[in-house]
gemmi code that builds the backbone of each chain (N, CA, C; Angstrom):
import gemmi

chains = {
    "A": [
        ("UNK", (8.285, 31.300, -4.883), (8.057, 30.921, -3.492), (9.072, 29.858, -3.085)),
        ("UNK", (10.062, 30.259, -2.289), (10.821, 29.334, -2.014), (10.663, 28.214, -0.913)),
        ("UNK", (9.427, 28.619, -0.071), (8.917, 27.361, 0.408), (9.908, 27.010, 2.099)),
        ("UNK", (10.455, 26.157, 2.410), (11.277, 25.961, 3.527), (12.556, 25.646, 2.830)),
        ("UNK", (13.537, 26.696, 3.358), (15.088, 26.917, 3.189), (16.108, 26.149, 4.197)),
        ("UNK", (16.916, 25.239, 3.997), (17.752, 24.982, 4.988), (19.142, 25.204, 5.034)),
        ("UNK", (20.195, 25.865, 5.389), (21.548, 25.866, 5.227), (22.203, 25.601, 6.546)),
        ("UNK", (23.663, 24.635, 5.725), (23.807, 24.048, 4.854), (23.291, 23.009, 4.214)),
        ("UNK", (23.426, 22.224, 3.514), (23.225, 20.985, 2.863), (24.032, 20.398, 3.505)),
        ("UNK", (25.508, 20.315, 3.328), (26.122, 19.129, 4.281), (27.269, 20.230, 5.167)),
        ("UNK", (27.654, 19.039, 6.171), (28.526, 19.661, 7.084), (29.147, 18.727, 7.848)),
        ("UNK", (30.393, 19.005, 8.058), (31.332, 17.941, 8.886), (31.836, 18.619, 9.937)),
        ("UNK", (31.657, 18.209, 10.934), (32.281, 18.944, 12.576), (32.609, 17.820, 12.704)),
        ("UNK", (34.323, 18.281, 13.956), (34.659, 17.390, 14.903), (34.032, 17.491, 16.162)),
        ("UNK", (34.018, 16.219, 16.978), (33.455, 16.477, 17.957), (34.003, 17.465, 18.906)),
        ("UNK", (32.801, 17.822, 19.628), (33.002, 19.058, 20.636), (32.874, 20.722, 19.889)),
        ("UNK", (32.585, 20.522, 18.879), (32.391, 21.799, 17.903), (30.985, 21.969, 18.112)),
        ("UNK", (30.988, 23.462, 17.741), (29.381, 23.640, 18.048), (28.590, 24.267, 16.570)),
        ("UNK", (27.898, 24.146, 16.346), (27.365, 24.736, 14.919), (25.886, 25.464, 15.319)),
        ("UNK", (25.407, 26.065, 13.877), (23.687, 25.895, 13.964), (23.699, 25.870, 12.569)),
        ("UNK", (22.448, 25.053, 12.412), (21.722, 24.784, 11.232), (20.204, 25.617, 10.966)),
        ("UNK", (20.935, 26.377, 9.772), (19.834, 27.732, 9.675), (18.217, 27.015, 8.787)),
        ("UNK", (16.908, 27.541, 9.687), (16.003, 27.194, 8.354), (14.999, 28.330, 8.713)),
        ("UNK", (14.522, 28.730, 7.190), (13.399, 29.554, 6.998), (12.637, 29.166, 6.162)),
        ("UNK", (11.587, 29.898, 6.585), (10.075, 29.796, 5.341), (9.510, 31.286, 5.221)),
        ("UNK", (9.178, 31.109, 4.084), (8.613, 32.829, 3.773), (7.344, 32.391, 3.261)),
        ("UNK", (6.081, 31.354, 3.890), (5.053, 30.814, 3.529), (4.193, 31.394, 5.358)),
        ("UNK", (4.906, 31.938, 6.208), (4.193, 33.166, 7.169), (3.431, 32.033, 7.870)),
        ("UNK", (4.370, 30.764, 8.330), (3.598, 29.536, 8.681), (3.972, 29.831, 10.664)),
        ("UNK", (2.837, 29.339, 11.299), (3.416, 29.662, 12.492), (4.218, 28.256, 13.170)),
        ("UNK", (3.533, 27.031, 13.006), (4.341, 26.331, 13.149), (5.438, 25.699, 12.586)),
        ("UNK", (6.498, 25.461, 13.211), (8.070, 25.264, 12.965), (8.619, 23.869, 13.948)),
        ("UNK", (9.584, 23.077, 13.211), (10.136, 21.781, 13.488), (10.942, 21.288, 13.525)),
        ("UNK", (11.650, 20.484, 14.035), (13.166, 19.962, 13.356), (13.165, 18.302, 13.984)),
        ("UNK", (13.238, 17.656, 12.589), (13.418, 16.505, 13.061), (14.659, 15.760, 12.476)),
        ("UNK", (15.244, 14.770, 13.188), (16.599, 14.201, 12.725), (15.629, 12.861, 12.265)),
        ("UNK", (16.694, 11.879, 11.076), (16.290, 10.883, 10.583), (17.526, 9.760, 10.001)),
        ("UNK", (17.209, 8.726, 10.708), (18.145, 7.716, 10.711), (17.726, 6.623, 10.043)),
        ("UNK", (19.458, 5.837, 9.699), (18.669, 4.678, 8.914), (17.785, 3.839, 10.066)),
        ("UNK", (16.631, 3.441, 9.341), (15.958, 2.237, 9.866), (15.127, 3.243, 10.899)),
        ("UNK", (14.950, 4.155, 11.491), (14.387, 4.999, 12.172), (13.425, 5.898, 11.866)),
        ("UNK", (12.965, 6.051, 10.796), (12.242, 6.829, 10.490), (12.725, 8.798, 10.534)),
        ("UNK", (12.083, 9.627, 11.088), (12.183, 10.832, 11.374), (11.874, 10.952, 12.890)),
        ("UNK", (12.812, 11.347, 13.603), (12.234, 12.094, 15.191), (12.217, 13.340, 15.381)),
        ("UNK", (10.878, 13.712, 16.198), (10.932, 15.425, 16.534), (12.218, 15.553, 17.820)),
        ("UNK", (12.734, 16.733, 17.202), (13.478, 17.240, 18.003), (12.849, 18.352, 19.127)),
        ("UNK", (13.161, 19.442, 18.048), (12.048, 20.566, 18.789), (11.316, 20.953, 17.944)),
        ("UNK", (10.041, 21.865, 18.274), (9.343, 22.315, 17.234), (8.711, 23.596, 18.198)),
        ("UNK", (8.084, 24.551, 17.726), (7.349, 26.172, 18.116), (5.895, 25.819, 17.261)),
        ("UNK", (5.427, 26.565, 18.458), (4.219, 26.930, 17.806), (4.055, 28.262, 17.524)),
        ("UNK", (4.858, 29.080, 17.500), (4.835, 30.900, 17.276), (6.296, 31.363, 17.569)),
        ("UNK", (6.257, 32.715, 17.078), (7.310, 33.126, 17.990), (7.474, 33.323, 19.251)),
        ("UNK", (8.315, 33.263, 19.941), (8.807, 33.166, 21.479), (8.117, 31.725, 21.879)),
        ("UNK", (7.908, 30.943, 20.896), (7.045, 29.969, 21.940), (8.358, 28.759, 20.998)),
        ("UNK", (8.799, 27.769, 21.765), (9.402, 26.763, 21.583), (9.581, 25.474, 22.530)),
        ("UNK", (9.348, 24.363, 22.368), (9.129, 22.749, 23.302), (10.022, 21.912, 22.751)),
        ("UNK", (10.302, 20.843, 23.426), (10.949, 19.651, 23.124), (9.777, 18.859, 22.779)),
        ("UNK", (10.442, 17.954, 21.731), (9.659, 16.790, 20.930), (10.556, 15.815, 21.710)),
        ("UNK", (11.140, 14.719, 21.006), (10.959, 13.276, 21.383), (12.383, 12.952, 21.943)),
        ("UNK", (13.538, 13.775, 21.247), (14.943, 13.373, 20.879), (15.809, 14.587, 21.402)),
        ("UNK", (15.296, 15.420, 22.275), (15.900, 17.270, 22.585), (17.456, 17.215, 22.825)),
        ("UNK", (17.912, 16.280, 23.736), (19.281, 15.995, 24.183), (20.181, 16.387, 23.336)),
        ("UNK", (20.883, 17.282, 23.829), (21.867, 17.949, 22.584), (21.738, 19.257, 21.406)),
        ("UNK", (20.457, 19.489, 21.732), (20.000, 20.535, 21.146), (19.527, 21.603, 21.639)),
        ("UNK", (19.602, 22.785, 21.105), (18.549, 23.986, 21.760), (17.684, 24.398, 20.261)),
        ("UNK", (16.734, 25.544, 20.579), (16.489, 26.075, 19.807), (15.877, 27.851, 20.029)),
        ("UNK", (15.752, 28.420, 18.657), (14.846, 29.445, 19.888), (13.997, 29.827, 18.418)),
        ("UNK", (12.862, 30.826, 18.598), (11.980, 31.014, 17.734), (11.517, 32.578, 17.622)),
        ("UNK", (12.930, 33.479, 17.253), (12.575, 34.921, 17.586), (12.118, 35.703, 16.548)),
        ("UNK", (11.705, 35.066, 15.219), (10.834, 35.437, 14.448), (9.853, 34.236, 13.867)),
        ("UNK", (8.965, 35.010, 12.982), (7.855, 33.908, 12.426), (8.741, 32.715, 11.403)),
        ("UNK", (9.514, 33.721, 10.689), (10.426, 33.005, 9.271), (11.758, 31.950, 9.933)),
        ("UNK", (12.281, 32.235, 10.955), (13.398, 31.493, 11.284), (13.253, 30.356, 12.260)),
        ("UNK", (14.292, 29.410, 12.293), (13.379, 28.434, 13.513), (15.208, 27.735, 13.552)),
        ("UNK", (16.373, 28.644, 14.021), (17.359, 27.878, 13.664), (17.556, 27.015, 14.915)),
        ("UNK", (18.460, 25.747, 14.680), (18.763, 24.274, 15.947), (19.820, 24.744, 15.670)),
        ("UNK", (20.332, 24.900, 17.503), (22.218, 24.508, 17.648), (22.562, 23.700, 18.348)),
        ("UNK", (23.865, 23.054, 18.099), (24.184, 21.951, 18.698), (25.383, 22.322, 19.461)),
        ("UNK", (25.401, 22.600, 20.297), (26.633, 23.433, 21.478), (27.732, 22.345, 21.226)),
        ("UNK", (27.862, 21.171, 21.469), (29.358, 20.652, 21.579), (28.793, 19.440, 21.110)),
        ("UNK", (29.073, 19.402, 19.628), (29.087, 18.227, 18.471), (29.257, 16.588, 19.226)),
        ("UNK", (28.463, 15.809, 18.934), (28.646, 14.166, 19.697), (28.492, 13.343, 18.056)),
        ("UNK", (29.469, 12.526, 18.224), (29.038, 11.426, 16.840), (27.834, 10.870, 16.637)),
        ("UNK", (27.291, 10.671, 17.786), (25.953, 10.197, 17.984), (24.766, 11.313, 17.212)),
        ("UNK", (25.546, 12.673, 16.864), (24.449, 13.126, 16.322), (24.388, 13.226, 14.613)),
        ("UNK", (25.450, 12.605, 14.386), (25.549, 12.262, 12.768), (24.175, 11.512, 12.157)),
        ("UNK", (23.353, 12.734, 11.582), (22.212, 12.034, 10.990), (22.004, 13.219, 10.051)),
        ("UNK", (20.640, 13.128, 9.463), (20.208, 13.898, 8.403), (18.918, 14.838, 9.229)),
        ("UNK", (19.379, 15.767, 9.030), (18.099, 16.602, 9.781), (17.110, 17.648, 8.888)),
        ("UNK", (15.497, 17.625, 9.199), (14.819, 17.968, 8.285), (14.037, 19.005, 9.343)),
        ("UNK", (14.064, 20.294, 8.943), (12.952, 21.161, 9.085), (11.632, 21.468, 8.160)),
        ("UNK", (10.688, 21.635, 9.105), (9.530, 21.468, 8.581), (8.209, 22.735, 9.001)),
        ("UNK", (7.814, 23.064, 8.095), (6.609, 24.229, 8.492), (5.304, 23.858, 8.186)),
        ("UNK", (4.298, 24.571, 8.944), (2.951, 24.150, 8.832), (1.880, 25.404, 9.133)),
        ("UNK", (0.963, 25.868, 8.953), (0.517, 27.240, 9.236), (-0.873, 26.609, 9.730)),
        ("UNK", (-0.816, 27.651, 10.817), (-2.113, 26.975, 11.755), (-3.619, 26.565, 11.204)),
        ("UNK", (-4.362, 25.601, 11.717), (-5.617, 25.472, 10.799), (-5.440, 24.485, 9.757)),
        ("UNK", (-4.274, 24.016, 9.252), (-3.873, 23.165, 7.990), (-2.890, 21.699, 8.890)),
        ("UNK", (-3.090, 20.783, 8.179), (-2.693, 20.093, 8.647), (-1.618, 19.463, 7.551)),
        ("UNK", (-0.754, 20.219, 6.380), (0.105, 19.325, 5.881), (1.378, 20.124, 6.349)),
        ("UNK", (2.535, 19.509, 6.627), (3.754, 20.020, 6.693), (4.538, 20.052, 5.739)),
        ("UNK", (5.257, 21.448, 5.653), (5.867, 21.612, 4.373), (7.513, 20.562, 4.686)),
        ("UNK", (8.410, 19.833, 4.014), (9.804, 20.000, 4.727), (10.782, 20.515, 3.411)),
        ("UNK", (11.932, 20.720, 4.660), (13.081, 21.827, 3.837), (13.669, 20.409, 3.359)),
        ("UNK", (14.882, 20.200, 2.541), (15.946, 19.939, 1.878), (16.604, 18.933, 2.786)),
        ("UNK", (16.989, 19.503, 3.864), (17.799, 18.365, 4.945), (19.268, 18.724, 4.778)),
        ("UNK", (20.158, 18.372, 5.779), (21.234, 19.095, 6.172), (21.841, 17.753, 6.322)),
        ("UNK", (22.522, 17.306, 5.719), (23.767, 16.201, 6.218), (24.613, 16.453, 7.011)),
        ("UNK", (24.372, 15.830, 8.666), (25.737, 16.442, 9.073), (26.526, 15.263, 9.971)),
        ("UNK", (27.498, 15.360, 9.535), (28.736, 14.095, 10.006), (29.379, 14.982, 11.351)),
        ("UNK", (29.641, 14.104, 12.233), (30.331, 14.346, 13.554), (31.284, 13.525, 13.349)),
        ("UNK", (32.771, 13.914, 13.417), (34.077, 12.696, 13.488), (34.898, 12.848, 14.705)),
    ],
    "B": [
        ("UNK", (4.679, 7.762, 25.307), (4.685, 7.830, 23.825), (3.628, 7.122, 22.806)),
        ("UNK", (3.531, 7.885, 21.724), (3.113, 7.447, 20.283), (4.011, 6.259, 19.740)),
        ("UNK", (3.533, 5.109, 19.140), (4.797, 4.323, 18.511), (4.059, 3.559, 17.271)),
        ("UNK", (5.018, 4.256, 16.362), (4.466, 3.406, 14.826), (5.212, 2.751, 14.290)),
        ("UNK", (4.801, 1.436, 13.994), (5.807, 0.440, 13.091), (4.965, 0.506, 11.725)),
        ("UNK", (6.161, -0.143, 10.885), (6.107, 0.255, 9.793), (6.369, -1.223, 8.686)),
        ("UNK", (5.670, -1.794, 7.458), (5.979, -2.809, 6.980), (5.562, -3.070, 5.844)),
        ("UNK", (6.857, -3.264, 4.775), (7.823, -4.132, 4.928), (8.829, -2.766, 4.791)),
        ("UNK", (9.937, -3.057, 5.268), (11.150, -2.007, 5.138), (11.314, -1.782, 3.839)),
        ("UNK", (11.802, -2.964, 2.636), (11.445, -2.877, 1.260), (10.818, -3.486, 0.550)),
        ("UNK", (10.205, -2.673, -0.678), (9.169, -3.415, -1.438), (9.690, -3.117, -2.814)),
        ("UNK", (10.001, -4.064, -3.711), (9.858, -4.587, -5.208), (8.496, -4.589, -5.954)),
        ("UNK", (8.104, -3.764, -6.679), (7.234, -4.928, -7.876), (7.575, -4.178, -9.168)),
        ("UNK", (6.768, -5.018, -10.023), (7.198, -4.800, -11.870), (5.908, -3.865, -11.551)),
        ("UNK", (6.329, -3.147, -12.880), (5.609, -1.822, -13.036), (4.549, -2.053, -13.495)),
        ("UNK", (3.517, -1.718, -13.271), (1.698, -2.253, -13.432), (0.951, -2.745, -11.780)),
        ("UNK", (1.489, -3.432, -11.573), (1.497, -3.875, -10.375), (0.878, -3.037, -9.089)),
        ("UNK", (0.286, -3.645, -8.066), (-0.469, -3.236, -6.749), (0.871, -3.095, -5.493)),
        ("UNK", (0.825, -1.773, -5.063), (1.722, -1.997, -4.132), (0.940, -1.427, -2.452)),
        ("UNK", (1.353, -2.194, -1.623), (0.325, -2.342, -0.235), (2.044, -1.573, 0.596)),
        ("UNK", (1.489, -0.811, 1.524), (2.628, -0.791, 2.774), (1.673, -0.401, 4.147)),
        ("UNK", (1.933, -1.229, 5.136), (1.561, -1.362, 6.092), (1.637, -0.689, 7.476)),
        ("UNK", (1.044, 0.129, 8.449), (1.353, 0.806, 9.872), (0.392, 0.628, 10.446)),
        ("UNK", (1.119, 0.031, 11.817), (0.040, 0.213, 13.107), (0.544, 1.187, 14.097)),
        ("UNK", (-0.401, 1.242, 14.827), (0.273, 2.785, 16.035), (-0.690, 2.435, 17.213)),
        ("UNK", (0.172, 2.706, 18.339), (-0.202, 2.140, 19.766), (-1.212, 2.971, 20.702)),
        ("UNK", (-0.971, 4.660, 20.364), (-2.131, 5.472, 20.832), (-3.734, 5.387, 19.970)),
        ("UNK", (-4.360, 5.092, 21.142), (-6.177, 4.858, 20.485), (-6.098, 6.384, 20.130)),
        ("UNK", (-5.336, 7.332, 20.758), (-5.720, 8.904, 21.032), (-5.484, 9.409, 19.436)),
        ("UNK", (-4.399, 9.005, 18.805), (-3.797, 9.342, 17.762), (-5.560, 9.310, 16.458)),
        ("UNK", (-5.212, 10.627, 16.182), (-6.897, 10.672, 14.962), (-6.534, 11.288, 13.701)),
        ("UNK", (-4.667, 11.726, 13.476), (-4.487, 12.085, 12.322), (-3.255, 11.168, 11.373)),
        ("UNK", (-3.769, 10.829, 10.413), (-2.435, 9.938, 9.319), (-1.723, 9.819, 7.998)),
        ("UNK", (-0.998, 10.892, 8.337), (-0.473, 11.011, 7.005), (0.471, 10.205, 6.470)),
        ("UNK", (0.932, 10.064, 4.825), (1.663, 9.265, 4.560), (2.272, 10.396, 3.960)),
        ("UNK", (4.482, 10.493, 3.553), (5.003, 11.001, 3.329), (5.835, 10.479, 2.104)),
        ("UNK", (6.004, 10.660, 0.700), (7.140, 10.394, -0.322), (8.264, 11.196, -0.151)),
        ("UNK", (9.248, 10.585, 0.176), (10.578, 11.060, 0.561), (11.473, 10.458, -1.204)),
        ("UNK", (11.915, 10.901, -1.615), (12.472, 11.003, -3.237), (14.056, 11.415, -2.920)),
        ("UNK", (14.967, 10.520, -3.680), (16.625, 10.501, -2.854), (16.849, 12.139, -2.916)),
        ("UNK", (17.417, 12.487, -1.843), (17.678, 13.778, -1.533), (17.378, 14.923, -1.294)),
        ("UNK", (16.058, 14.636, -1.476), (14.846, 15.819, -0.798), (14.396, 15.428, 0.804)),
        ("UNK", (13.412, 16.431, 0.899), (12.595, 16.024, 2.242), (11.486, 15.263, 1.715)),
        ("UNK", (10.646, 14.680, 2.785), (9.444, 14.377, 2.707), (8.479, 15.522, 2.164)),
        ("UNK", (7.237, 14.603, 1.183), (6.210, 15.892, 0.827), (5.114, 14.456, 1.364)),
        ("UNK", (4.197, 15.243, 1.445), (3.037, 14.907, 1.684), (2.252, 14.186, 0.445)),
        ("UNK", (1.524, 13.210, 0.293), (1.530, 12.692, -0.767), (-0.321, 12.331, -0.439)),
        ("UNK", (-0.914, 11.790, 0.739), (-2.337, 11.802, 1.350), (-2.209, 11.663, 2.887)),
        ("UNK", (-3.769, 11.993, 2.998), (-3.573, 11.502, 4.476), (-4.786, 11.345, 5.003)),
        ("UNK", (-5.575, 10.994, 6.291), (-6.642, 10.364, 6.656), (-7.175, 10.559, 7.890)),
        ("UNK", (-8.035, 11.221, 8.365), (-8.554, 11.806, 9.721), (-9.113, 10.081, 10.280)),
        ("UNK", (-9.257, 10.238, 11.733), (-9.610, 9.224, 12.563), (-11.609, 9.059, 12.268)),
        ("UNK", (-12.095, 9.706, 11.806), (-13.861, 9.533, 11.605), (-13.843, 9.377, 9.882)),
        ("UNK", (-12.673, 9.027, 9.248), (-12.810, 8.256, 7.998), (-12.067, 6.912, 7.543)),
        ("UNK", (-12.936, 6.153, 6.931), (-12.245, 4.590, 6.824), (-11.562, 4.807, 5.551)),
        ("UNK", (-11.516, 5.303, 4.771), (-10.757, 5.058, 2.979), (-10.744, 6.420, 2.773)),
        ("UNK", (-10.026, 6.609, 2.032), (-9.850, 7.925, 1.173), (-8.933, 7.537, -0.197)),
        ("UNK", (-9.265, 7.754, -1.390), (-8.702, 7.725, -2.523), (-7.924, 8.859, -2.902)),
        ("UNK", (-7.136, 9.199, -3.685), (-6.534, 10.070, -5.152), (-6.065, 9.526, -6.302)),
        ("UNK", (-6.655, 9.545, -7.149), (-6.195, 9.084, -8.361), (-5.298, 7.430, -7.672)),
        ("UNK", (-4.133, 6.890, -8.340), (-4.140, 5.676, -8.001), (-3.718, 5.587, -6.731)),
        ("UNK", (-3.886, 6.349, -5.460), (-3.287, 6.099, -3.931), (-4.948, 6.406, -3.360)),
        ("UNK", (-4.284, 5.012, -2.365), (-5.615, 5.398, -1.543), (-4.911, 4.331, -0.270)),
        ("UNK", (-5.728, 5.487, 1.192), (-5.093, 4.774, 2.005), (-6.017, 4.312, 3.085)),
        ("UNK", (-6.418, 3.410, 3.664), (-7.165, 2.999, 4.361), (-7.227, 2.585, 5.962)),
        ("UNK", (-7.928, 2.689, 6.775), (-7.796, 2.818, 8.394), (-8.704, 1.909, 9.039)),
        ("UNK", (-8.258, 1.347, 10.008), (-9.133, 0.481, 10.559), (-8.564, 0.546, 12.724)),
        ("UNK", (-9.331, 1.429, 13.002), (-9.210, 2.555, 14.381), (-9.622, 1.250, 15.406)),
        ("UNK", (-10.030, 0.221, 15.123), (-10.141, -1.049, 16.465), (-9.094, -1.882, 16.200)),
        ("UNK", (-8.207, -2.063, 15.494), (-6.962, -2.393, 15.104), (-5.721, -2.075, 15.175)),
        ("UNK", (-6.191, -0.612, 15.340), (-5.426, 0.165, 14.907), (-3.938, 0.159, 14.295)),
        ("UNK", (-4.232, -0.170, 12.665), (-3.563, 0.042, 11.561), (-4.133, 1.128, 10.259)),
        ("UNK", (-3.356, 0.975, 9.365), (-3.570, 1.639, 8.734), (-2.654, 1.678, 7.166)),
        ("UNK", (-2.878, 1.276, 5.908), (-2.069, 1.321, 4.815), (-1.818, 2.369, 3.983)),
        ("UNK", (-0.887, 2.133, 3.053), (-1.212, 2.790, 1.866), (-1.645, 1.490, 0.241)),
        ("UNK", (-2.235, 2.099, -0.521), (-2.364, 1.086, -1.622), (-1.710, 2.067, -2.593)),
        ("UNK", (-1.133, 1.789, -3.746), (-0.650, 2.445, -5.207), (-0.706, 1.443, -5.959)),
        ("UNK", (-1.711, 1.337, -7.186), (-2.499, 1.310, -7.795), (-1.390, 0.961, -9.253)),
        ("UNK", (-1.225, 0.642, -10.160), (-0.858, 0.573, -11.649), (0.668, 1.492, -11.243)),
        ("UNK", (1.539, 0.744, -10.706), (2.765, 1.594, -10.147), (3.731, 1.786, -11.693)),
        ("UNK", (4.310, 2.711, -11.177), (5.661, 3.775, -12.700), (6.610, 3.877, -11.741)),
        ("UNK", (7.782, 3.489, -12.762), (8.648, 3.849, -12.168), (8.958, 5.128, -11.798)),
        ("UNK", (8.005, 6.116, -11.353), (8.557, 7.509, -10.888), (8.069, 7.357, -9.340)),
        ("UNK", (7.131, 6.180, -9.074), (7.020, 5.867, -7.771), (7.679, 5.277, -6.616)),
        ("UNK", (9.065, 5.107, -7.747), (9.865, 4.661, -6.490), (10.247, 6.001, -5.561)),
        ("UNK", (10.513, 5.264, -4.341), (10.331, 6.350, -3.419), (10.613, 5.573, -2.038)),
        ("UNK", (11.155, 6.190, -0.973), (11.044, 5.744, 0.380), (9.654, 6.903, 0.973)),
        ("UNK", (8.111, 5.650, 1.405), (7.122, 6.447, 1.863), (7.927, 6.349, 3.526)),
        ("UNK", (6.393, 7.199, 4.401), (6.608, 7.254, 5.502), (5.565, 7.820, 6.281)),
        ("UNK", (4.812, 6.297, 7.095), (3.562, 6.743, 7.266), (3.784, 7.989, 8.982)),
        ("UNK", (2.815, 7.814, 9.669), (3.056, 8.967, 10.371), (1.534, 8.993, 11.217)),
        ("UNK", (1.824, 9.579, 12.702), (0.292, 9.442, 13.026), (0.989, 10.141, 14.248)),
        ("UNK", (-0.630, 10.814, 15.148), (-0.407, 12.381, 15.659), (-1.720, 12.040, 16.469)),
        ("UNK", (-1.434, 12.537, 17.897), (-2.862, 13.018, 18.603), (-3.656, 13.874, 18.466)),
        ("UNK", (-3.064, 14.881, 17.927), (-3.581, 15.984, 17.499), (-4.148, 16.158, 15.827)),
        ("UNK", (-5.361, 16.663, 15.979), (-5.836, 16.548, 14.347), (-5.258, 17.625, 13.476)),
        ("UNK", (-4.191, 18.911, 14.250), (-3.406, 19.890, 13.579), (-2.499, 18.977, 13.359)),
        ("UNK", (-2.265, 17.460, 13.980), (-0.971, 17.237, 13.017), (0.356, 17.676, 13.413)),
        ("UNK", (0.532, 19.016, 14.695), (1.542, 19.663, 15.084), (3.004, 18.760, 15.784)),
        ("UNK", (2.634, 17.283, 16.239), (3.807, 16.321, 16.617), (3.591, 15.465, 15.897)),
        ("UNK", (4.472, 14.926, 14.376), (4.103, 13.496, 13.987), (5.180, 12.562, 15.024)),
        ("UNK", (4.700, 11.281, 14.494), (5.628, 10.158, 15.016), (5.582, 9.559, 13.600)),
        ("UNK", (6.706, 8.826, 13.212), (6.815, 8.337, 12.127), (7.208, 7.097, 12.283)),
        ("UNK", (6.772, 6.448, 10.874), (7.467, 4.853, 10.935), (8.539, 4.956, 10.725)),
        ("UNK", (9.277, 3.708, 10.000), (10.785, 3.480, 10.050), (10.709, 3.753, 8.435)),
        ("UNK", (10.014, 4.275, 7.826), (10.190, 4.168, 6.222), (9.830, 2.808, 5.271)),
        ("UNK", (9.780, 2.875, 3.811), (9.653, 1.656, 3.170), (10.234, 2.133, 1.986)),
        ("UNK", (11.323, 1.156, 1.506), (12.051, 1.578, -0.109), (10.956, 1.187, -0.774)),
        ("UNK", (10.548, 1.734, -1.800), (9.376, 1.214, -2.212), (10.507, 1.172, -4.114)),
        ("UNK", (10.559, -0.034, -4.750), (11.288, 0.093, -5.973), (10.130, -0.582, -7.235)),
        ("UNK", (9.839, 0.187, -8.215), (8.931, -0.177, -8.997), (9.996, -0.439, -10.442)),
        ("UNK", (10.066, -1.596, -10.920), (10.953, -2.559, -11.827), (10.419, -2.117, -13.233)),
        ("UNK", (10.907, -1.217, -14.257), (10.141, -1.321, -15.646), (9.826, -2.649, -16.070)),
    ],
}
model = gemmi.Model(1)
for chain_id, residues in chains.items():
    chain = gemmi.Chain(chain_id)
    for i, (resn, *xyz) in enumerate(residues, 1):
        res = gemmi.Residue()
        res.name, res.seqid = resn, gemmi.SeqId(i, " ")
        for name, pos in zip(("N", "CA", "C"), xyz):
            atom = gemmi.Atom()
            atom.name, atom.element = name, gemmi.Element(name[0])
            atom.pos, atom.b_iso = gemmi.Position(*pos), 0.0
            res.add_atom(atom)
        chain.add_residue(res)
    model.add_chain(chain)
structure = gemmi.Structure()
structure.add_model(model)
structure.setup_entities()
């Protein structure tokens, strides 16, 4: 059971580059997350779904999209890279009725 | 907004030792609290956590405790090993699914053989 998948691990864009950061779970969880985490900051929600086709902004959205067109995938893109978004970002799953969240690995990603 | 502080940023002790980390949170609404062990280079896992209609909850040496007219809330670890070092990260939610956390700022937590 591989649990929540994230690729890559790390990544360096210049600014104005656009990427996405892929994550899955094969644990058939309906809710899905993505939060960035800074020093001294704790973790912020970015976006998160509660199903497929269903996706909201959390706390920090600016700069991000997302979309949620299956149960397993929940990928974040970042259309045109800002330094400001150089942090560590963690996806996270949870299946309805339960209240612990699983999280993936985390994605290092540097903006220069 | 939800807003949780978090205290002390880092914590030291020799191994045997009682270790306390501290959160308060500003929504009365907020009724779910989990605490998170984040271990260098992983994600957070879930480690306990504590509904708003309970004051204490134990596991083996963690136990974390709530006090909802205050609204704070700790963790305790008990006879600490060094496999407990760890950055925790408490966390608290309006919702009792838990579906938006807000998190603190973290705590290095370093347990000294």
């Amino acid at each position: 059971n591989a649990g929540v998948t994230q690729t890559p691990k790390f990544q360096v864009l210049k600014t104005g580059q656009s990427m996405t950061l892929q994550c899955a779970q094969d644990m058939n969880h309906e809710y899905m997350s993505w939060y960035r985490q800074d020093p001294g900051m704790g973790l912020r929600l970015i976006h998160y779904s509660v199903g497929a086709g269903i996706t909201d902004q959390g706390e920090v959205p600016n700069g991000y999209n997302v979309s949620r067109s299956t149960t397993e995938d929940f990928p974040l893109r970042l259309l045109s890279a800002a330094p400001s978004q150089t942090s560590v970002y963690f996806c996270a799953s949870r299946k309805q009725g339960s209240t612990e969240a699983f999280f993936g690995q985390g994605t290092r990603l540097t903006v220069v | 907004g939800e807003n949780v502080e978090q205290h002390p940023s880092t914590l030291s002790v020799q191994e045997g030792d009682s270790a306390v980390i501290k959160c308060t949170y500003s929504d009365s609404a907020s009724n779910y609290f989990p605490w998170y062990k984040q271990e260098l280079g992983k994600g957070p896992q879930l480690i306990i956590d504590i509904r708003s209609n309970v004051g204490e909850k134990k596991d083996q040496r963690i136990a974390v405790t709530l006090n909802k007219t205050a609204k704070h809330f700790s963790l305790h670890i008990t006879e600490t090993q060094p496999e407990d070092s760890a950055v925790y990260f408490c966390a608290a939610s309006t919702e009792t699914s838990g579906s938006r956390l807000t998190f603190g700022e973290g705590t290095q937590l370093t347990v000294n053989p």
